[in-house]
N, C-alpha and C positions, 0 to 999 in steps of 0.2 A: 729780721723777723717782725719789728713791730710795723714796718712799711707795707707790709701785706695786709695788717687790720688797720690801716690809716685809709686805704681807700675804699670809698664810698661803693656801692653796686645802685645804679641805678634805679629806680624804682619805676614800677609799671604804669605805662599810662591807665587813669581811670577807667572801669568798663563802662560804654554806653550801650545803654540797655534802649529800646524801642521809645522811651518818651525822651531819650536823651537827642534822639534819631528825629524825630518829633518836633522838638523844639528847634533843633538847627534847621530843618528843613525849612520851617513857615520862617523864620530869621532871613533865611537866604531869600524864600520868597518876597517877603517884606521888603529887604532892602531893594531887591530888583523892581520892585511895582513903584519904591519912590523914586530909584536911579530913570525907568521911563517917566514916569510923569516929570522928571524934571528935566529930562533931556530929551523927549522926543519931540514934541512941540517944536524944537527947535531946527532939528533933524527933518520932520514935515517939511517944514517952511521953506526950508533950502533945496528940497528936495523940488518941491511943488515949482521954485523959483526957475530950479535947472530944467524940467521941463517945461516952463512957458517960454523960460529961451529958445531952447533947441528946438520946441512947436514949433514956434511963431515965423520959424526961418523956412519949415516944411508944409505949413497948411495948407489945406488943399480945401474948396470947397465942392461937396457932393450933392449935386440935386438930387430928390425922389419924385419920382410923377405924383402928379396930383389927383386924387381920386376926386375930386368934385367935378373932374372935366366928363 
């Protein structure tokens, strides 16, 4: 009998209420604006690098007539 008032009952997770909703949200945003700025830059770079490769293999050069003629 007393094993039955030995165990605990869980208790509820807190309620969030709309500034709780609020504050997680700009949280999440926040951390995401410093995870780019610290990792895109980087990300560019490599990107920018794999297409000067892969151009430079395919370039082609394009005349336009010249309107002074």
């Amino acid at each position: 009998m007393s094993e039955l008032f030995t165990k605990t009952i869980p208790a509820q997770p807190p309620r969030q209420d709309a500034r709780d909703l609020q504050s997680r949200l700009y949280r999440e945003i926040g951390l995401a604006a410093v995870e780019a700025a610290l990792f895109a830059p980087d990300l560019l770079l490599a990107e920018i690098e794999q297409r000067q490769t892969v151009g430079a293999a395919s370039a082609e050069v394009v005349t336009f007539p010249s309107k002074a003629a």
